[in-house]
N, C-alpha and C positions, 0 to 999 in steps of 0.2 A: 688934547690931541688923542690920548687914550682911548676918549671917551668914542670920538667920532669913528676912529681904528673900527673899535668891537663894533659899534652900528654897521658901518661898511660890511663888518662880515656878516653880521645876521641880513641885512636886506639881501647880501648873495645870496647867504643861503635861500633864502624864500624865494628869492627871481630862480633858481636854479630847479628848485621843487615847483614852483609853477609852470615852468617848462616843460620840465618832466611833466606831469598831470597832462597839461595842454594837450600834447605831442602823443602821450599815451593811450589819451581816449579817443584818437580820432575814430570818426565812422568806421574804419576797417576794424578796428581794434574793438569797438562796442559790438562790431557783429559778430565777431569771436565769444566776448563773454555771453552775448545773447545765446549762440550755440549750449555753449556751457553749462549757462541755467538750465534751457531746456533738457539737456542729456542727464545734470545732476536731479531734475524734478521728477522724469521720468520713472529713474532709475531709484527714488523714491516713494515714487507713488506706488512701483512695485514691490517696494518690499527688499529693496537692497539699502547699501550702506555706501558710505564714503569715509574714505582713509587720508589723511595727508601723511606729508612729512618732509622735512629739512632741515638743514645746520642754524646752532647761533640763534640770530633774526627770525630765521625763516622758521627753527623748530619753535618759537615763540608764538609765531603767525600760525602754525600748524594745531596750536593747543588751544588760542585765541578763539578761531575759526571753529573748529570743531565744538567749544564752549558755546559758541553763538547756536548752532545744530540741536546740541542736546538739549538746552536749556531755551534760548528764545533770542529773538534778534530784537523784535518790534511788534508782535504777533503774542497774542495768549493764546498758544497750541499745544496739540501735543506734541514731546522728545522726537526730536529728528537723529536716525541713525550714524555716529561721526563718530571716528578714533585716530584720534594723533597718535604715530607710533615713536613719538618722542619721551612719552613719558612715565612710561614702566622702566626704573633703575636696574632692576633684577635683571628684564629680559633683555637691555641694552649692554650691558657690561655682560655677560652669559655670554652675548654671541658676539662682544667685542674679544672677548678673551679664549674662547673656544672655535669660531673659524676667522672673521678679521672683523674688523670698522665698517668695511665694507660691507659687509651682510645684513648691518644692526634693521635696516628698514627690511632689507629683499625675503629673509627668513619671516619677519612676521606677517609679511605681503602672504606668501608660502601658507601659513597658516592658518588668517583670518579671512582673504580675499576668495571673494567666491565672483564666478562667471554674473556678469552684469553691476556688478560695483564700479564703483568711482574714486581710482587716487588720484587726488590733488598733488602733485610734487612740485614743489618751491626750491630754488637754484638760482641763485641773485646771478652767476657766471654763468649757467647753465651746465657743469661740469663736476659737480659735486658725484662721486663714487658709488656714495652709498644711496645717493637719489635716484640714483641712471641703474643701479642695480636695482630699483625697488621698479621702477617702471619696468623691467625686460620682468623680473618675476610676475606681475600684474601682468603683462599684453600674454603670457604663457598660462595664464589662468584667464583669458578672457576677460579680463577687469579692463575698462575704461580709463586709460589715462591722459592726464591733462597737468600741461606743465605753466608754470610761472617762473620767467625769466627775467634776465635783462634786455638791453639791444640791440646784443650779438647772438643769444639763445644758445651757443653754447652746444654740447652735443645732445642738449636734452631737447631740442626743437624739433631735431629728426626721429625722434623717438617717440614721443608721446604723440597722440590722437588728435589732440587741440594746444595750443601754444598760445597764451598771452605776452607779450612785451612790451615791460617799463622799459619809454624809450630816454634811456639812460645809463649810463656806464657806471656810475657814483652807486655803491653800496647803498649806503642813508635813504638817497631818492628811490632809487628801485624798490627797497624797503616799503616805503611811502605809500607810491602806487601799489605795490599787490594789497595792502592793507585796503588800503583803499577801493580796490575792485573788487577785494574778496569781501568788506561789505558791502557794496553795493548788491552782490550775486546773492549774499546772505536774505538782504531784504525781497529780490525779487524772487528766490527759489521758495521762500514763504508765501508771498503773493499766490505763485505758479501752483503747490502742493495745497493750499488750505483755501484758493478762492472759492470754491464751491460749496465751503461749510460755515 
């Protein structure tokens, strides 16, 4: 009985995460990341960067993705421009402890983010502080932003430029999806920047 219990749960979970997928990538939602690539290849091809950042999950997705940038998705190229601002200890505890928690992404946005860049911000709620601070410092330096939510979006939908939505409420699957989109984006904005060479 044990046994059939824990199966029960893993097929939810999987029917739950196929849902989510399903329901995430419809047409309207592919035409969104289409946008994306295009604005993130762009903004490569000229000679900008791209920034992420998020809590948990999402500052994991943020270092992940940016790994995929610098180094290679699928493509033998050269380094693409990416900095998770997740993962300097120094500069995160610095400005956790000298203005708030809230500032740890906006101050480095402030410092690195130049006019024509691209922050990726990840927000499984869409309401994370220190995300929604990091996008007002970017759209105040002319940086490009583009959020990753769930599928309420949260206050971060009205804020950013471009908004995708894992259509789903459950942390895990939301998780899921931007993984999931954010490779798919990886492989196409390599297509998009390196077809011609």
């Amino acid at each position: 009985m044990k046994t059939l219990s824990i199966k029960n749960t893993f097929e939810e979970i999987i029917r739950q995460n196929q849902e989510a997928v399903t329901k995430s990538f419809a047409p309207s939602q592919l035409e969104v990341l289409e946008k994306i690539a295009d604005l993130i290849a762009r903004a490569l091809r000229s000679g900008r960067k791209i920034l992420l950042c998020g809590n948990g999950g999402s500052a994991a997705d943020s270092q992940h993705i940016a790994a995929e940038f610098i180094g290679r998705f699928k493509r033998e190229r050269q380094s693409l421009p990416a900095i998770a601002l997740t993962t300097d200890t120094s500069i995160l505890t610095a400005i956790g402890n000298d203005y708030a928690f809230e500032k740890i992404f906006a101050r480095q946005v402030e410092g690195l983010g130049q006019k024509g860049d691209v922050l990726i911000a990840l927000s499984t709620g869409g309401n994370s502080k220190n995300v929604l601070e990091a996008v007002k410092a970017a759209k105040a330096r002319g940086v490009t932003t583009v959020g990753f939510t769930g599928v309420k979006g949260g206050a971060l939908k009205d804020l950013v430029d471009h908004c995708f939505y894992a259509q789903s409420s459950e942390t895990s699957h939301i998780q899921e999806v931007h993984i999931t989109a954010l490779h798919a984006l990886s492989e196409v904005i390599e297509d998009l920047v390196f077809s011609e060479n």
